[in-house]
N, CA, C and O atoms as CSV, one atom per row, in Angstrom:
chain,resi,resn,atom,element,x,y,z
A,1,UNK,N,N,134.076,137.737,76.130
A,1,UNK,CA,C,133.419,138.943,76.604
A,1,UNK,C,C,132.002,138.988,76.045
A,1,UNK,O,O,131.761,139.127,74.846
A,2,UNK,N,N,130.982,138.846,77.104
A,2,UNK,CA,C,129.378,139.213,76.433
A,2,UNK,C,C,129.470,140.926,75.717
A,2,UNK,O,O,130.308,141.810,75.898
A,3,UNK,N,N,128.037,140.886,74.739
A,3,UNK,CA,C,128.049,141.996,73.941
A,3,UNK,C,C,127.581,142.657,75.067
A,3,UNK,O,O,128.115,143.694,75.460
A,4,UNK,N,N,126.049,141.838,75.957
A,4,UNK,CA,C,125.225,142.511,76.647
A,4,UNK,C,C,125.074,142.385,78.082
A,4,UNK,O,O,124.163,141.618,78.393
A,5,UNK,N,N,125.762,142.965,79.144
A,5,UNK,CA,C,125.676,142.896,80.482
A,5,UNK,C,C,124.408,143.580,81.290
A,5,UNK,O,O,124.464,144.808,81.222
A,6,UNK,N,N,123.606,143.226,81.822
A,6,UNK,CA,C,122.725,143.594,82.820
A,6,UNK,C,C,123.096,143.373,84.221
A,6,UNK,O,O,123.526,142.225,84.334
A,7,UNK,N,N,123.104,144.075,85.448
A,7,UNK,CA,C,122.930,143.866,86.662
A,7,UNK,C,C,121.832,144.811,87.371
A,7,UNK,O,O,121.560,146.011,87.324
A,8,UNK,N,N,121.398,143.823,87.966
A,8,UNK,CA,C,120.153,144.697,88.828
A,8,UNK,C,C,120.004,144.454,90.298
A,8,UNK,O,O,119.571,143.323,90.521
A,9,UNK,N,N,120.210,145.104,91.267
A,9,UNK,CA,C,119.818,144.595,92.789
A,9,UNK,C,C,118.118,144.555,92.498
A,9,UNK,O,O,117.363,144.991,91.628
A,10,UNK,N,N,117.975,143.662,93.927
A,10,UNK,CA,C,116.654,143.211,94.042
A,10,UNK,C,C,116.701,143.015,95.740
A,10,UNK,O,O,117.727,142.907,96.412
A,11,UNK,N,N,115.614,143.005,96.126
A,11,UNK,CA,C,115.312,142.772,97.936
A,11,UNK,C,C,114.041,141.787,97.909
A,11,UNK,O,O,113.048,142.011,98.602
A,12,UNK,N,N,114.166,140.547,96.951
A,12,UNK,CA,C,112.962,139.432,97.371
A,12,UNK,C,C,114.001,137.823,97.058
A,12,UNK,O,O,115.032,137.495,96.472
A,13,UNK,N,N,113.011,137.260,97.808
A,13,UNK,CA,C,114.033,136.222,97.562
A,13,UNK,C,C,114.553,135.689,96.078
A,13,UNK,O,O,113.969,135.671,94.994
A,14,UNK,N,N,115.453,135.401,96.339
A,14,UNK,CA,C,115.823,134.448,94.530
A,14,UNK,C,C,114.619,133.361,94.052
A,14,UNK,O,O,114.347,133.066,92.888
A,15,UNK,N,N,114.223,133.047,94.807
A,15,UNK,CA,C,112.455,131.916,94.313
A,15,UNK,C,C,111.470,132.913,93.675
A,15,UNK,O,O,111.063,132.949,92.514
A,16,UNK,N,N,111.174,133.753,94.769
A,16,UNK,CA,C,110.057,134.446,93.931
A,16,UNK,C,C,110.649,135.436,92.644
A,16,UNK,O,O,109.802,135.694,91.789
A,17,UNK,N,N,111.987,135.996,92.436
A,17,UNK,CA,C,112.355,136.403,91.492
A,17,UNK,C,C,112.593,135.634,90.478
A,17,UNK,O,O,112.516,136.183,89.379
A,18,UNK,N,N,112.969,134.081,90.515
A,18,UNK,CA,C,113.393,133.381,89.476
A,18,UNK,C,C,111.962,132.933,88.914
A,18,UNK,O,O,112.023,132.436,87.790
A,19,UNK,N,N,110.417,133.031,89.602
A,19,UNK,CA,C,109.073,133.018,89.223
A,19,UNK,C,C,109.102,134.120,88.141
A,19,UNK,O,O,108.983,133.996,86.922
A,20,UNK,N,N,109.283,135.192,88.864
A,20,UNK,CA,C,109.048,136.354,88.057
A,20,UNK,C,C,110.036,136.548,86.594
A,20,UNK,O,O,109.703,137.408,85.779
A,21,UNK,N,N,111.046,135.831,86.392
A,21,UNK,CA,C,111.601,135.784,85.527
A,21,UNK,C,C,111.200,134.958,84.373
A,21,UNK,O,O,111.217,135.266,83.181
A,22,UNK,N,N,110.815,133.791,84.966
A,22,UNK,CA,C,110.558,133.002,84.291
A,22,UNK,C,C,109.141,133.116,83.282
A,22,UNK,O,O,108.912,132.454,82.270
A,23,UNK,N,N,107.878,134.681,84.211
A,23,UNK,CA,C,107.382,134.594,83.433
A,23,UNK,C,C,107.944,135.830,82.048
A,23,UNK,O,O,107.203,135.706,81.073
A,24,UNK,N,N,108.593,136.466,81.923
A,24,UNK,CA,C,109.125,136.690,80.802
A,24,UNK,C,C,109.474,135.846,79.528
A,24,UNK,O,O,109.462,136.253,78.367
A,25,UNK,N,N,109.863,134.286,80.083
A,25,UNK,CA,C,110.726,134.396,79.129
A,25,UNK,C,C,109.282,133.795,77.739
A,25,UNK,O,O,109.664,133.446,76.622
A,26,UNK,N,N,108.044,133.788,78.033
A,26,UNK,CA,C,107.276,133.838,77.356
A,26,UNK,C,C,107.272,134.903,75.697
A,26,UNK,O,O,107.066,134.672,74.506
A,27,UNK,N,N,107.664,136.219,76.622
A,27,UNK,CA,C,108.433,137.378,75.544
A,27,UNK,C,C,108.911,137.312,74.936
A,27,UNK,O,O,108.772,137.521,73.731
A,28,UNK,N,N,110.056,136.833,75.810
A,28,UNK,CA,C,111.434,136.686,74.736
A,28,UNK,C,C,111.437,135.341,73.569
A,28,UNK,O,O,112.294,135.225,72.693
A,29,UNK,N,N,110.726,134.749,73.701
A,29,UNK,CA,C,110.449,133.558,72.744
A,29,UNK,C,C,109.692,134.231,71.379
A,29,UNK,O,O,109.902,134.514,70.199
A,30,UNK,N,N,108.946,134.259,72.139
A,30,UNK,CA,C,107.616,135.074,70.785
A,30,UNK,C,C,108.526,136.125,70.164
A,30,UNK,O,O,108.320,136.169,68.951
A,31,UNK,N,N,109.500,137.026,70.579
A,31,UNK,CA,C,109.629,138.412,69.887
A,31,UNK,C,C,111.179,138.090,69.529
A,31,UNK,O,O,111.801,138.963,68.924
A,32,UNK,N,N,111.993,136.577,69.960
A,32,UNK,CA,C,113.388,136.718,69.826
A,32,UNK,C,C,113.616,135.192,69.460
A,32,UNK,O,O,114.583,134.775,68.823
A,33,UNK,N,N,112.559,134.412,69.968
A,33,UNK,CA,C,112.819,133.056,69.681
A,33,UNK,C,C,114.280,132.182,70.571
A,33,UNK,O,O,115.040,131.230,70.399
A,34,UNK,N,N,113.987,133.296,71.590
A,34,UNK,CA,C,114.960,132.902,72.724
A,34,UNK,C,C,114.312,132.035,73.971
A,34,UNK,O,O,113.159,132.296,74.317
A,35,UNK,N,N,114.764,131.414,74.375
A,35,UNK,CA,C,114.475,130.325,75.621
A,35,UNK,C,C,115.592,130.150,76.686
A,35,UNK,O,O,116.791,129.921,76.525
A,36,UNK,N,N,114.833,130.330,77.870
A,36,UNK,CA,C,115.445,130.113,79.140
A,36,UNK,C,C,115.640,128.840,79.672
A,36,UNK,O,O,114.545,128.278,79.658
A,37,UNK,N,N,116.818,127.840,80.305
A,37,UNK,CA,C,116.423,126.593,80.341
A,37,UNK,C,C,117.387,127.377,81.947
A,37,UNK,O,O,118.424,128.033,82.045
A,38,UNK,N,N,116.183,126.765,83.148
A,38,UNK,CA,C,117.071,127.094,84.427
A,38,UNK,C,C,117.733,125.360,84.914
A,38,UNK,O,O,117.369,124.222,84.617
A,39,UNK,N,N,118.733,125.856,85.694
A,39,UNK,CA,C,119.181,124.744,86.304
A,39,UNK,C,C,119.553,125.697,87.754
A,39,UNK,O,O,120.514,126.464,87.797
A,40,UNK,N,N,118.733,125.509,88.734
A,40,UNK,CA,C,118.899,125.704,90.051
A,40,UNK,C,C,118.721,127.686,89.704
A,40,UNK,O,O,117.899,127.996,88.842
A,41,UNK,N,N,119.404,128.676,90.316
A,41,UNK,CA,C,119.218,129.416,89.954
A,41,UNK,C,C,119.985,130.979,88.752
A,41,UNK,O,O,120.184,132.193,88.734
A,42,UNK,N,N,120.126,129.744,87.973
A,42,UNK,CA,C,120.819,130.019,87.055
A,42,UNK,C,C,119.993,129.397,85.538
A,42,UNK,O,O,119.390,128.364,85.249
A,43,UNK,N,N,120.293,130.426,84.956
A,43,UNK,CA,C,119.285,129.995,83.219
A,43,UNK,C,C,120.335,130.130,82.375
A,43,UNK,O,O,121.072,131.077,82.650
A,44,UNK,N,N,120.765,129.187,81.012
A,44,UNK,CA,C,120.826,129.519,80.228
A,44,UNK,C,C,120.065,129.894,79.092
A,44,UNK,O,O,118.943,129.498,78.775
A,45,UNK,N,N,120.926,130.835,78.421
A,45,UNK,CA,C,119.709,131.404,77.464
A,45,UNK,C,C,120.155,131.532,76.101
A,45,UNK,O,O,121.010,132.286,75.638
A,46,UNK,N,N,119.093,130.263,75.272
A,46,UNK,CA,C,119.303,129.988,73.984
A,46,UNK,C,C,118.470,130.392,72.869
A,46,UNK,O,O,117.257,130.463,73.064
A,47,UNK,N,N,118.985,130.688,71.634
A,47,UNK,CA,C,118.667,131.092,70.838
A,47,UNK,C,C,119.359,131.176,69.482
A,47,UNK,O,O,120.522,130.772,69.471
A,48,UNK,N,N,118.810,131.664,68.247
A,48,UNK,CA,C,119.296,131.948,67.372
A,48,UNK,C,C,120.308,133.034,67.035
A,48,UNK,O,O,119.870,134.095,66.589
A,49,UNK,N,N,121.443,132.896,67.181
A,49,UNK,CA,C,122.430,134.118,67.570
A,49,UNK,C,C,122.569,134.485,68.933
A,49,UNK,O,O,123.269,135.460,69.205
A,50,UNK,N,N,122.125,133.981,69.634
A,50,UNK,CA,C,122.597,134.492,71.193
A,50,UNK,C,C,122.396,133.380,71.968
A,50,UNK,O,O,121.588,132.494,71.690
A,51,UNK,N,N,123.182,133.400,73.032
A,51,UNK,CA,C,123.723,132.433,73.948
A,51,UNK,C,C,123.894,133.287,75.165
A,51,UNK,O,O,123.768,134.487,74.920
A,52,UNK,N,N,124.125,133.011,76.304
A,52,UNK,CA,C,124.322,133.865,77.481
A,52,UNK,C,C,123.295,132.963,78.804
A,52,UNK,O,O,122.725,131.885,78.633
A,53,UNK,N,N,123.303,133.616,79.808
A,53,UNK,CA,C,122.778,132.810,81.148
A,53,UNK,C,C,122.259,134.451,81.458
A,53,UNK,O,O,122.344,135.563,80.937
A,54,UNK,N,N,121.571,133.686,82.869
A,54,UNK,CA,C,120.798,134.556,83.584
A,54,UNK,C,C,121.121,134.165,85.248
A,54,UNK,O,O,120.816,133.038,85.637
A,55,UNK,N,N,121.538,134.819,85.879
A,55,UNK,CA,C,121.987,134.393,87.173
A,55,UNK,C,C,121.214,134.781,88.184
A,55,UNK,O,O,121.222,136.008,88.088
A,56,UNK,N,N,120.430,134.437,89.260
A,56,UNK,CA,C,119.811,134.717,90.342
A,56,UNK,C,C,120.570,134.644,91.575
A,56,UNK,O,O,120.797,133.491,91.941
A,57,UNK,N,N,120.928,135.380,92.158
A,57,UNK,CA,C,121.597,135.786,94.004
A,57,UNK,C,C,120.732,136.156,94.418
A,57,UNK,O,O,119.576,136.304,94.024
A,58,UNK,N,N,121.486,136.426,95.677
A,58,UNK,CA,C,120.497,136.791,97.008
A,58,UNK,C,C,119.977,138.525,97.117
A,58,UNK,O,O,119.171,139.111,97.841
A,59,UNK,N,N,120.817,138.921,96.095
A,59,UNK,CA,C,120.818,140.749,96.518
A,59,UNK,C,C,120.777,140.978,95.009
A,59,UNK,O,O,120.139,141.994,94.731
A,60,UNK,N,N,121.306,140.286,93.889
A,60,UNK,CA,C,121.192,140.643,92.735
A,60,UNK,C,C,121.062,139.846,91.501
A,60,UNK,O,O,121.644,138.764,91.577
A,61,UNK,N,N,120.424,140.095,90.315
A,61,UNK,CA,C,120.279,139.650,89.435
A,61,UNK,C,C,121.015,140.088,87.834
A,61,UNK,O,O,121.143,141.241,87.423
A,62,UNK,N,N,121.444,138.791,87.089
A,62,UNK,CA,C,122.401,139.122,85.987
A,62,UNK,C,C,122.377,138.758,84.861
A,62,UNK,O,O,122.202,137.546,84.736
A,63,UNK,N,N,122.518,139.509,83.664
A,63,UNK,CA,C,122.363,139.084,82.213
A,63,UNK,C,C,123.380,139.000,81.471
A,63,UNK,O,O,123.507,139.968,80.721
A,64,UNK,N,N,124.325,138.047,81.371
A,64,UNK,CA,C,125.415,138.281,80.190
A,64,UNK,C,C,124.771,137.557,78.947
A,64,UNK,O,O,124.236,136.457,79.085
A,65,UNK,N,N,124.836,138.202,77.725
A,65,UNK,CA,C,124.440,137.502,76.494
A,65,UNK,C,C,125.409,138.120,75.741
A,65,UNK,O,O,125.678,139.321,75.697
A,66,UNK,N,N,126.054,136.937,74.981
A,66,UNK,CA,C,126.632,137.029,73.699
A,66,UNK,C,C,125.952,136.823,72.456
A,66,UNK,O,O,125.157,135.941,72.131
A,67,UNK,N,N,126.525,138.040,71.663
A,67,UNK,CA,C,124.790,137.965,69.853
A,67,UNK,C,C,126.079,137.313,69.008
A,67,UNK,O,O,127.292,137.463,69.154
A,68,UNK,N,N,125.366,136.599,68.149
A,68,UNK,CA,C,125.901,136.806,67.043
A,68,UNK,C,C,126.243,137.511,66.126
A,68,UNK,O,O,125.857,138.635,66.447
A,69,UNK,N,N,126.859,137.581,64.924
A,69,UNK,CA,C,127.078,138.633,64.208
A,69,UNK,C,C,126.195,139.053,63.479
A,69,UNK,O,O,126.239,140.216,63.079
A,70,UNK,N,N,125.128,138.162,63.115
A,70,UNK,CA,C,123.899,138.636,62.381
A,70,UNK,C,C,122.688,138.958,63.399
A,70,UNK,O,O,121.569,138.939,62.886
A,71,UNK,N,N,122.773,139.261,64.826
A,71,UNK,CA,C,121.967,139.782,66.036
A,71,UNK,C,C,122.678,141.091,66.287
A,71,UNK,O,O,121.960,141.966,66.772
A,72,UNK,N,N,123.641,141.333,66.113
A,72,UNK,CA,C,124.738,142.263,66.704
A,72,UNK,C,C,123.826,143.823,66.204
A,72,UNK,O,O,124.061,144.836,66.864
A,73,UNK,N,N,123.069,143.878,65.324
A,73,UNK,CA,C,122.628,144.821,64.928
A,73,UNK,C,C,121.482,145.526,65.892
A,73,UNK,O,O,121.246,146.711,66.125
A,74,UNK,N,N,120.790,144.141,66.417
A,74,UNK,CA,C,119.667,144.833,67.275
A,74,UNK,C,C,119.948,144.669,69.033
A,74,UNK,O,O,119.197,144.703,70.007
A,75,UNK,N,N,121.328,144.491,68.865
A,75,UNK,CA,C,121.578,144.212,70.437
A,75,UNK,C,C,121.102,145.457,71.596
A,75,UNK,O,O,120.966,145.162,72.783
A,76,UNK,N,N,120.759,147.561,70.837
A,76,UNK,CA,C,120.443,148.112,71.340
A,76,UNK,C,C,118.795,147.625,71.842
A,76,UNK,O,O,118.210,147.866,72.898
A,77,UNK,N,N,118.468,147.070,70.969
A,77,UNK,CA,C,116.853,146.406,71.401
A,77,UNK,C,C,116.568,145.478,72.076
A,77,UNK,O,O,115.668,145.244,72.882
A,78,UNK,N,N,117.745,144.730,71.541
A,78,UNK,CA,C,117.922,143.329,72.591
A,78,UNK,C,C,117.658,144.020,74.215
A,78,UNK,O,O,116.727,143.914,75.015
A,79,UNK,N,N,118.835,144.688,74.238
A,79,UNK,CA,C,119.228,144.789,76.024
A,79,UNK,C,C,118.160,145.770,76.338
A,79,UNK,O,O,117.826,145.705,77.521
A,80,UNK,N,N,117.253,147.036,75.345
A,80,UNK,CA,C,116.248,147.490,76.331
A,80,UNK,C,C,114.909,146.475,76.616
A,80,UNK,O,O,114.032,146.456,77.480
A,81,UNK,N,N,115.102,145.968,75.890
A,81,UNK,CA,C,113.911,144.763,75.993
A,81,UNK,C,C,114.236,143.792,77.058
A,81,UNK,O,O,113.279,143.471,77.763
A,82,UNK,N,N,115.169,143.355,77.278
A,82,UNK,CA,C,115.970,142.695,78.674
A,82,UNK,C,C,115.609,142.986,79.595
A,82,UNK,O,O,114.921,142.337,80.383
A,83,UNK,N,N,116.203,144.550,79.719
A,83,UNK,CA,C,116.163,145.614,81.059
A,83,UNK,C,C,114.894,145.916,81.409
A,83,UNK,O,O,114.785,145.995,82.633
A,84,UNK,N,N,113.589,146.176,80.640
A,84,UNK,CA,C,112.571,146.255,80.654
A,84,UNK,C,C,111.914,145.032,81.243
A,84,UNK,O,O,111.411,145.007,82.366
A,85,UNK,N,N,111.961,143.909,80.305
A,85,UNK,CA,C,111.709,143.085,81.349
A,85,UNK,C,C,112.430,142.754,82.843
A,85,UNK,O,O,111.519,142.479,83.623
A,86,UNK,N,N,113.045,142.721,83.159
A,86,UNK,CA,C,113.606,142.318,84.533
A,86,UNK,C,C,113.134,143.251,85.427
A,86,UNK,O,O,112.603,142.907,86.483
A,87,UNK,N,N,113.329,144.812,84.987
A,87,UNK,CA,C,112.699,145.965,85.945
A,87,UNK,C,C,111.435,145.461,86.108
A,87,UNK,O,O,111.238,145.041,87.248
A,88,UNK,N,N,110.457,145.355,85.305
A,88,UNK,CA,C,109.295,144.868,85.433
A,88,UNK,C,C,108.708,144.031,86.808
A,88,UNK,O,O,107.739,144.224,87.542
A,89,UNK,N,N,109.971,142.831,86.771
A,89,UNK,CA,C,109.610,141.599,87.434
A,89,UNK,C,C,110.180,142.072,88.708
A,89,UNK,O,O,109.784,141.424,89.677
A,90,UNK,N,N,111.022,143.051,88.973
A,90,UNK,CA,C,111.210,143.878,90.107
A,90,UNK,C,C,110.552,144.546,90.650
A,90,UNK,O,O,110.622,144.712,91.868
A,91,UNK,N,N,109.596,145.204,89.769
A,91,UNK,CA,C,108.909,146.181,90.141
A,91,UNK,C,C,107.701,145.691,90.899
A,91,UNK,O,O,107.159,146.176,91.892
A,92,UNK,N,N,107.437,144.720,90.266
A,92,UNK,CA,C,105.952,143.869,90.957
A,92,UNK,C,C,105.906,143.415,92.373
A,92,UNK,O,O,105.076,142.640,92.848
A,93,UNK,N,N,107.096,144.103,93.117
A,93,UNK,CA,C,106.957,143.639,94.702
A,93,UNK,C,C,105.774,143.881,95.818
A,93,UNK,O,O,105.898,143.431,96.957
């Protein structure tokens, strides 16, 4: 069971959203030391204490991440920082 679930609909294609994702994960490196590695449209997402993917569809987009026990503390920051970004990359239509 992930700690942290995200789902978000979206109405652009999965290309230009998996662009827009991808430029996040610039963020999440610098502020989490997390990295996105995609394979088609799907990312896993690695890091120090967290593990999880990122899934791209046609109608929606998805975050499961599992923290570790020494992440588990900031997972409320984790996931608004997530959600923030992705709305973001939604929002830019």
């Amino acid at each position: 069971m992930a700690d942290i679930e995200i789902e978000r609909e979206h109405a652009m294609s999965p290309e230009a959203l998996k662009a827009r994702l991808t430029s996040m994960e610039e963020k999440l490196r610098d502020r989490y030391g997390v990295q996105l590695v995609w394979r088609g449209d799907r990312a896993d997402v690695k890091g120090t204490g967290v593990s999880g993917v990122v899934t791209v569809g046609e109608k929606t987009v998805g975050v499961s991440l599992k923290l570790g026990l020494l992440v588990r503390p900031f997972a409320s920051k984790i996931r608004e920082t997530m959600e923030k970004q992705i709305d973001r990359a939604l929002a830019l239509v």
